[in-house]
C-alpha positions, 0 to 999 in steps of 0.5 A: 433903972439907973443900977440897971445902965450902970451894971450892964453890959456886965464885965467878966469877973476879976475873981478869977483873974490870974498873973501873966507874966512874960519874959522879953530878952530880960524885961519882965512882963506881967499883969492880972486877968481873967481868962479869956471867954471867947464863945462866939468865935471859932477862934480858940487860940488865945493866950497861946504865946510863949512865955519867953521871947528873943526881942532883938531876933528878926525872924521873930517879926512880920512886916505889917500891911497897909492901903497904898492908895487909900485902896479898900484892901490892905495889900502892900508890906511896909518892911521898915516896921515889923510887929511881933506878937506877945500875948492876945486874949478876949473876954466877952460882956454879958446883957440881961437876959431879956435883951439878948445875953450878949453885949460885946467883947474886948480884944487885948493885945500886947505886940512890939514894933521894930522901927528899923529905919530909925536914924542912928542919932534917935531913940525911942525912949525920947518921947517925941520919937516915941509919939512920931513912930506911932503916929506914923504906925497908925497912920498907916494901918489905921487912920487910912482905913477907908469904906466906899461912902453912900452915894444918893445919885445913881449917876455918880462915878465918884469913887469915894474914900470915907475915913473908917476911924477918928483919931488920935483922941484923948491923947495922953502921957500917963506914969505907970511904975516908973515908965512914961506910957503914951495914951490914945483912943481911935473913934469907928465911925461906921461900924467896927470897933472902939481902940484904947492903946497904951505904948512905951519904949523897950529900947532905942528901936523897940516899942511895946504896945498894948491895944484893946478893941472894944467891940459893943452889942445893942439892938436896932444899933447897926452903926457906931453912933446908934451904938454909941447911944445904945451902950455905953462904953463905961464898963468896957473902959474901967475893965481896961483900966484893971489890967492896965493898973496890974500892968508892970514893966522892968527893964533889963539892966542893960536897957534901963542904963540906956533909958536913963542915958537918953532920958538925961538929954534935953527935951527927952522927956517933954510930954508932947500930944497929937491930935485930928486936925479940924478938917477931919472931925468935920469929915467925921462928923459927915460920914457918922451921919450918913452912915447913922441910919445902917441897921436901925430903925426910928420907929417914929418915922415912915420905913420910905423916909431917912432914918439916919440922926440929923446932922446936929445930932451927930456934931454934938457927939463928936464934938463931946468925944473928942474933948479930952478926959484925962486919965489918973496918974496923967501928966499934964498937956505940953505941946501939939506935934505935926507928923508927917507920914511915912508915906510919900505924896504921890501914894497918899490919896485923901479920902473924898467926903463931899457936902453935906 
């Protein structure tokens, strides 16, 4: 039983993994994986990007969209940050047979961000501003991220705003062949997926990024805690961790001069880490409870009562999740950094979580 947990949901096999490689104006791109096994999806247009890209060409980018308002729907553009697309893929996991043959999926993506609002004194190979800028990305297209709540009144007007996601988790700078990568993962609390990101600096104001999302399958698990004792994640982190150890980047010659110009500045390559605040573990712990009885049954409980974990339950894995783990070729911890959101006050709602 033991070999049977620890080989399932079974990974795609790296006998077929071939080079990818990529050109971005004069930085080389590559690493090993398989081809994409998409089967359940209508999508069928994975790893059709170019091979070669014009980084610093505008028109190649698209605004991203995020929640003004910590409204439900991603409606508003923030044009200062532009993302362009360089290579996506998906490869499905496979269950036994007995149990369903389908356990999941994980996503890849690799995009660079545009940061043009950047100060003119500031580059991104300066990991404090390499950390800021993303935190200020996410913050806007994740950690905002909202669901309408549960509501146990019927006469309740409130409208709640339950955070989606926990995170920054994990946080950490790890040395991938010669360049200094941030490190992150980012907890789904309803249901959704798991996020491991990788991102390093390309030039003063570019950032590439590598995002993987982990989509798990299990019966009776129709919520992210049941999901999570339903099945691991191990398999799914080590796949990850094949393509990143294959990952290489070379900078141009141009940009590396300009990397190692910044990089001889005081405090440039500090290590510093972010994190969630207390506040937000205990709102996350609150919303997985309430939300841990979606799509799952206790066959020892009568179908009238709560099938939702105890709230012990819930804080004991969380309080687990967010212990850090470090990675191989990580550097150790530095300072903690508070950052501010792109957004002003008066278009920040905090999501309203209640008592328990």
């Amino acid at each position: 039983m033991k070999f049977i947990k620890e080989a399932f949901p079974r990974a795609p096999s790296f006998r077929r993994a071939r080079k990818i490689e990529k050109n971005l104006s004069g930085c080389q791109l590559s690493f090993m994986a398989p081809p994409y096994s998409d089967p359940f999806s209508s999508i069928q247009e994975w790893e059709t990007e170019p091979d070669i890209f014009n980084v610093f060409d505008s028109d190649n980018y698209k605004p991203i969209k995020y929640s003004p308002l910590g409204e439900l729907e991603r409606d508003a553009e923030f044009s200062n940050l532009r993302l362009l697309g360089v290579f996506s893929s998906r490869w499905a996991f496979k269950e036994l047979p007995i149990f369903g043959g389908y356990g999941g999926y994980i996503g890849f993506g690799i995009e660079i961000s545009a940061i043009n609002d950047l100060p003119i004194n500031e580059s991104i190979h300066n990991n404090k501003v390499l950390l800021r800028e993303i935190f200020r990305k996410y913050d806007l297209m994740i950690f905002r991220e909202c669901n309408e709540g549960l509501k146990t009144d019927l006469f309740d007007l409130t409208q709640y705003r339950w955070p989606n996601y926990l995170g920054p988790l994990n946080s950490q700078w790890i040395e991938q062949d010669g360049l200094d990568w941030l490190y992150f993962e980012i907890q789904p609390l309803v249901s959704s997926f798991d996020i491991v990101s990788w991102h390093t600096a390309i030039d003063n104001k570019h950032i590439l990024s590598c995002h993987f999302t982990i989509t798990r399958s299990g019966s009776n698990a129709g919520n992210a805690f049941r999901m999570n004792q339903r099945t691991p994640w191990d398999n799914y982190i080590n796949f990850i961790q094949r393509i990143m150890d294959s990952l290489k980047l070379k900078l141009s010659p141009e940009l590396s001069a300009r990397r190692m110009e910044v990089r001889s500045q005081i405090g440039s390559n500090s290590k510093p880490s972010f994190s969630c605040t207390p506040q937000q573990i205990e709102n996350a712990k609150h919303v997985m409870q309430m939300w841990s009885g979606r799509g799952y049954t206790d066959s020892n409980r009568d179908k009238n009562e709560s099938h939702r974990a105890s709230p012990e339950e819930v804080s004991e894995f969380i309080d687990k999740r967010i212990q850090p783990r470090p990675l191989h070729n990580s550097y150790p911890v530095e300072e903690k950094m508070e950052v501010v959101s792109r957004l002003p006050p008066e278009l920040i709602q905090k999501p309203f979580t209640g008592l328990r």
